[in-house]
Structures are given as C-alpha cells and as structure tokens.
N, C-alpha and C positions, 0 to 999 in steps of 0.2 A: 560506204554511204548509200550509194544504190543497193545495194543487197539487204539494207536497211528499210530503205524507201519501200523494196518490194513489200518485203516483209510484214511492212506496217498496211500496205491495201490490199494483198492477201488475206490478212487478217482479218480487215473491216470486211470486205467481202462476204468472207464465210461467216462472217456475225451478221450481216445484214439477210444472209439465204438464210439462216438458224430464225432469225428472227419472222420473215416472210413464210417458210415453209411452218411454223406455227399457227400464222394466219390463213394461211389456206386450208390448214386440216381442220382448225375450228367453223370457218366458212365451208369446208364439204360436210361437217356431220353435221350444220345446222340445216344444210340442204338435205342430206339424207334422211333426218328424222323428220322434213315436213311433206318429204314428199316419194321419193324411191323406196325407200325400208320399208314400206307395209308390199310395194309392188313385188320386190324382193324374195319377202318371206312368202307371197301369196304364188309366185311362181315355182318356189320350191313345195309350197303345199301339192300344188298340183303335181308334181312329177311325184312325191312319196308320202306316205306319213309317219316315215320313224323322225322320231324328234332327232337323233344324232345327225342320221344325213339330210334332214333340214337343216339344223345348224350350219352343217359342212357348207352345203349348195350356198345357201345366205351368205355365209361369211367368204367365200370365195367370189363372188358377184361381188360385195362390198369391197374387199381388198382389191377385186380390178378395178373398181372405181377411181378405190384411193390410188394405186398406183399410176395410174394414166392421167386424174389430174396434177401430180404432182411429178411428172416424169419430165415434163420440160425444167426444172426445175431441179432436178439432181442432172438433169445434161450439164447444163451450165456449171453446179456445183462438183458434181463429180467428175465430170470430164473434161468442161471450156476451162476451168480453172486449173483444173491440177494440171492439164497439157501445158498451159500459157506461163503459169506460175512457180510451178513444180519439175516444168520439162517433164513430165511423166509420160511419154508419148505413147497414148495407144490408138489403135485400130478401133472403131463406132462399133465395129463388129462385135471387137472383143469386148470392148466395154460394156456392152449391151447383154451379150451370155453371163458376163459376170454378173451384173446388176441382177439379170432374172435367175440367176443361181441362189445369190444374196437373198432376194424379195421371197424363193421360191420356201428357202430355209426358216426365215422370217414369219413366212402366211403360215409353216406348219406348228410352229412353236406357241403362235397366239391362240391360230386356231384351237389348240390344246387348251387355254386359258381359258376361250371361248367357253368351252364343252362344260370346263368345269364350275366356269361361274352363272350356268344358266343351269347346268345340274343341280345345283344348290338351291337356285332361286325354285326353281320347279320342285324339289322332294320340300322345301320348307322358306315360304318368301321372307319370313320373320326373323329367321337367324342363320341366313345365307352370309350373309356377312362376317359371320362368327369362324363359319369353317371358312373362306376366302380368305379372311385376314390372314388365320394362322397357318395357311400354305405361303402366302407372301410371304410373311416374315422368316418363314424357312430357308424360301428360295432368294429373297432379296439380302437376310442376312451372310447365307453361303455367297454370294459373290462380293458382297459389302467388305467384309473381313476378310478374303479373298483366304479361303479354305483350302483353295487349289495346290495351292502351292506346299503345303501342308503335308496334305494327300499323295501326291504324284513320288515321293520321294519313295513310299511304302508300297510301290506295287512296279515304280522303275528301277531297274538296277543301277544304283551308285558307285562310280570308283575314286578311291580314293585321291584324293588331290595331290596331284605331282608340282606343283610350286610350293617349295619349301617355303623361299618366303613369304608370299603367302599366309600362307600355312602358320609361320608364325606371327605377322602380323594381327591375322582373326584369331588366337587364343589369346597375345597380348594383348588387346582389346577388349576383349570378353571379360578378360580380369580384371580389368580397369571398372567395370560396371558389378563385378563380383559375383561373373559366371564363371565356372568350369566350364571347357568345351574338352571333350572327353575322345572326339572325333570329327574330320572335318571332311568331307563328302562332294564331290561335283556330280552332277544330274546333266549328260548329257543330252544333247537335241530336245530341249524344252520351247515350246511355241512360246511365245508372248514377251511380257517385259524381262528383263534381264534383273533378278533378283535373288537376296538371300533368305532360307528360311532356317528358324531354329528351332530345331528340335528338341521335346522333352518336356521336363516337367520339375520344376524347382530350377537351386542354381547348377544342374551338372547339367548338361547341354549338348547336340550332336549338330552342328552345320553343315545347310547343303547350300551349294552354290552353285548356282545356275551358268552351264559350258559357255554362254554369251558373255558375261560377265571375265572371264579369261581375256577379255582382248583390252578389259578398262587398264587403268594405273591403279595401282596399289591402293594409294590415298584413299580412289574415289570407291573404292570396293568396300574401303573401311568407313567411310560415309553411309554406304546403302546397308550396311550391316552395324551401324548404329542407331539409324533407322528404325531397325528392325527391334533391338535390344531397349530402343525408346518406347518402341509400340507396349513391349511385355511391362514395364518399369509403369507406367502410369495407368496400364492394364486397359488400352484403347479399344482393345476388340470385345472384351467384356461392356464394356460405357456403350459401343456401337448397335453390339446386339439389345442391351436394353431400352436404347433410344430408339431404332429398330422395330420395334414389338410396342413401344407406345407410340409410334406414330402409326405405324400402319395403322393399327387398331382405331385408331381416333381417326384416321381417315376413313375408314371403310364404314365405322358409324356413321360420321357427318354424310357420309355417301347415303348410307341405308335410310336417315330420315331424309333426306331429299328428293331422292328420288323417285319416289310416287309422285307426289306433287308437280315434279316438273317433268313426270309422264302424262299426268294429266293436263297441265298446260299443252304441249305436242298434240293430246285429243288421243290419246295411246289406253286402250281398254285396260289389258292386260299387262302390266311390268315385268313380267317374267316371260313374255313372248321374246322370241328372237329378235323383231323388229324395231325392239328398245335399244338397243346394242346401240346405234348414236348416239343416243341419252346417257347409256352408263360411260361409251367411252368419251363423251364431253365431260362429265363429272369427276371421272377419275383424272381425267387430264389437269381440270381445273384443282379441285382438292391438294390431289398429290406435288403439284408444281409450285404451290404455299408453302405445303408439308416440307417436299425437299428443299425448296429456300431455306425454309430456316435451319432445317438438318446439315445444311450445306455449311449457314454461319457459325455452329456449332462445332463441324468440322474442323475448318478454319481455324477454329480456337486451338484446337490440336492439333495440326499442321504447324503451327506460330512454337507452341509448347515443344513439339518434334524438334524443330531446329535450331533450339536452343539449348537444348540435352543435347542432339549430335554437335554443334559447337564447341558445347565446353566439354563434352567427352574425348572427342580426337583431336582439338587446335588444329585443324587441318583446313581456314575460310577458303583457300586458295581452292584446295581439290573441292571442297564443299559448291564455289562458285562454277569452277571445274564441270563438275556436274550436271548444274544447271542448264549451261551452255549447251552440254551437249541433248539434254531432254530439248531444249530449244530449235536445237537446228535438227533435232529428227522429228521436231512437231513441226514445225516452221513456223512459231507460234511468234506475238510480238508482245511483250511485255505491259503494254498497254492495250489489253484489249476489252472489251467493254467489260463493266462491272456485273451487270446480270447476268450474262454467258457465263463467266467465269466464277462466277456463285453458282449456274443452275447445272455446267457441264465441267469444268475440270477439278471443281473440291479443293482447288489449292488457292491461295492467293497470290500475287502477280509474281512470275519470276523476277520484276525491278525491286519489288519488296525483299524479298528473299536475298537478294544481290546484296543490297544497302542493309539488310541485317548481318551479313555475313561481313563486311567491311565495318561494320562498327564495331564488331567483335575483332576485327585482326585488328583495330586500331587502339581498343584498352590490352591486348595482348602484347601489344608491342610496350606500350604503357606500363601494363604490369611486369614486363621483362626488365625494361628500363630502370624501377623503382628497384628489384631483385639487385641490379647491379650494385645501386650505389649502395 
C-alpha cells in the first residue's frame, strides 16, 4: 500500500514538472524573441560573418539560456526526486557532469537541425519547408518504426540460441500466426529495451532475440514476440510511415504560412535570420504538439488492436499482465497518470486499461473452456 501511495505522487510529480517545464520554455522564447535574439545574433555578427558560425555562436548563447533557466528545474526533477523517490542516490557532482554530458550531446544534435533549417530558409524561403519536411519524415520515421532493431542484427554477430525451449516455443508460435521461423538468433549486449525482431520477408522468417530478454519467463517472451508478429499482420509500421509523411508535411506547411506573419508581429525584418529561431521554435512546438496528439490517439487505436491479437494468439492473460507489471516497476509508472502526458509521452494507454483487458479475456477463456467441457 505504501509502495503504492509512493508511486501514485511520484507520478503526479513528474506530470506536474512535464507540465511546468513546458511552460517555462514557451515563457523563455517569448522572452527571447522580444528581446535577447536580435542581441544574440548581433553579437555574433560582430565576432564573424560566416553564416555557419553565426549560427553556431547564436544557438549556443540560446541553448545556455535555455539551459540555466530551466536547470532548477531538472535539479528537483532529475535529482530531488529520483534520490527521494527512486533511492537513486547520487553525488550533485556527478549529477551535474551527467546532465552537462546529456545537454552537451543534445546542443550538438539540434544545433545540426539548426544549420539545416536556416540553410534551407536562406538558399530558398518559399520552399524550405518542402526539403525540411522530407528529412523529418526520414529521420522521425527511422525511430518511430524503430528500424534499429532491424538493423543491428546485420552488422552484430548473432549466436544461435541455446534454450531449446525456447527455441521451440518462438517457432510454435510463429506457426500459430502462419510463419515459418527458419532460424532463431540471440543478439548479445544490445543497449535499450529488451525486444524481439523478425526477420525477413513473406511467411519464412529468421528471429533475433535480444541477450536481456533471457532473464524474462517463457510466457512473457512469447507475448513480446507476438507483439512483434501483430505489428507485421495489420502492417503497422507501413500505416506509421504513411501517417508520418502526412503529418509532418502538414505540419511544416501550417508552419510555412505562419510564420512570416508572426515574425512580423515580433517586428523581425527578415524570417530567415538566425534571430527568428524563437519564433520557428515556438511554432513548431505548438503545431507539432496537436499534430502528435492526435498521431498519439491514432496510435492508441493500435496499441488497443495489438493486444488483442497477442491475447487471442497465446492465451497467456497471466504472462501478458506478467509483463506489464514488470514495464511498471522498471518505469515506476502509476497506472493513472494524467491523460494528456500519457497521449503526448508514452503512446500507449493506461496499464489499468491494459490489466482489465487482459482479465476480461481470461475470464470468456475460462468460459469458453467451460462450455468445451460440457
């Protein structure tokens, strides 16, 4: 019950910082576009005139900005909280090298975005948006469909999996959906979540399973690898990418007609100067935070569809909830946590939803066993 309680104001916590540190970065670029951003760029005029390392100088002034107003602010979040409530105990010190490691990785990545969406504005203001979009959609679809996983198998060495059972559980399965699994693969020391990819092309099929994924139970390994076989079956990463490529696109236009206008509001000469950079990145914030909402409830709709194919595929509610539980206590997540957060940041819908679908299903299973008998 306490571990509950925690759980539950941990939660609200970090939805209340998500929600606040939204409002500070909108309240710092409205400061910045009325009054620092032309100081900004006129400071770096004076030290050079290549347009790139103005850019640079601008956007690292900007990002210390941003980061020093908002550094009390991940203290609390990142540190007073995860010590208090996570026991995660570190040293200011080391917190703080991390954080400027984190931010340091962060400034170069944008910066890069930076470069390239004032490159565009500057060789052509009229259809910058055209070449911007279609590098978004590139790079937001590669991690959307999450490609990686894909990839990594074809360039890491695989060895073959030594649990038989195992071993026959993911081909008896596969069959059950009416793949051939032809070979089945472990992908040692993989960073990130612990998952299964399939490989190939039609129904003959080669599985790699991720060396973290060895420590689950059986069941729940055959859960994430129906999953996986749901994703290919309703063809979700195909729907993703095309959803993908029309949202962006519609975003970067609604961007593209607004934004003069509300440069000129600001009193901003030129929209393609550096010192706009408040203005585009308030617009894209605001635009793309509709856009993902509703991309989010769309999601959702396949998420819902997901786990009702891995249901009736494996009869496994138990490991299915199994599961859940344990994504729960390695997020520390609380099952009610506010509804916007959990549209704009996890894509999935509540694990209590998920729980209580998965117990309705063991409960016509048992029903339908029932009826089988007599």
């Amino acid at each position: 019950m306490a571990e509950k309680i925690k759980q539950k104001d941990y939660t609200l916590r970090k939805n209340l910082v998500f929600l606040i540190h939204i409002a500070i970065t909108f309240l710092f670029l409205f400061v910045m576009a009325f009054s620092f951003s032309r100081s900004f760029r006129g400071l770096a005029e004076v030290i050079t005139s290549n347009l790139f390392i103005i850019i640079t100088i601008y956007f690292f002034l900007f990002y210390a900005a941003y980061f020093f107003s908002v550094l009390g602010l991940k203290y609390y979040e990142d540190f007073f909280l995860e010590n208090k409530w996570r026991n995660n105990l570190k040293d200011i010190k080391e917190w703080f090298r991390a954080l400027v490691r984190k931010e340091s990785k962060r400034y170069f990545i944008l910066l890069l975005v930076v470069q390239v969406l004032y490159t565009f504005l500057e060789i052509d203001v009229g259809w910058w948006w055209i070449a911007s979009g279609l590098l978004a959609v590139i790079a937001v679809s590669f991690y959307s469909a999450n490609f990686s996983k894909y990839l990594l198998p074809l360039f890491v060495r695989c060895n073959p999996l030594a649990d038989y059972g195992l071993k026959t559980r993911i081909i008896e399965l596969s069959a059950k959906a009416n793949i051939k699994v032809f070979n089945v693969d472990m992908i040692p020391g993989v960073i990130g979540q612990p998952d299964i990819a399939l490989m190939g092309i039609g129904n003959v099929r080669r599985v790699v399973v991720a060396e973290q994924l060895l420590e689950y139970a059986h069941e729940e390994i055959g859960i994430i690898l129906a999953r996986e076989i749901a994703g290919r079956h309703f063809h979700h990463i195909r729907k993703i990418l095309v959803l993908n490529t029309l949202i962006i696109m519609t975003g970067f236009f609604i961007i593209n007609l607004i934004f003069a206008p509300v440069c000129s509001f600001f009193c901003f000469e030129f929209f393609y100067n550096i010192d706009t950079l408040p203005v585009l990145a308030g617009l894209c914030a605001v635009v793309f935070t509709v856009i993902i909402f509703i991309l989010n409830l769309i999601k959702l709709e396949m998420e819902k569809e997901t786990d009702i194919f891995v249901l009736k595929l494996t009869k496994t509610p138990d490991a299915f909830v199994s599961l859940l539980v344990r994504q729960m206590q390695s997020a520390l997540e609380n099952p009610g946590s506010f509804r916007v957060v959990e549209l704009m940041l996890m894509r999935k819908y509540s694990y209590s939803s998920r729980i209580l679908l998965a117990q309705d299903f063991a409960q016509n299973l048992i029903v339908e066993m029932r009826n089988k008998k007599k």
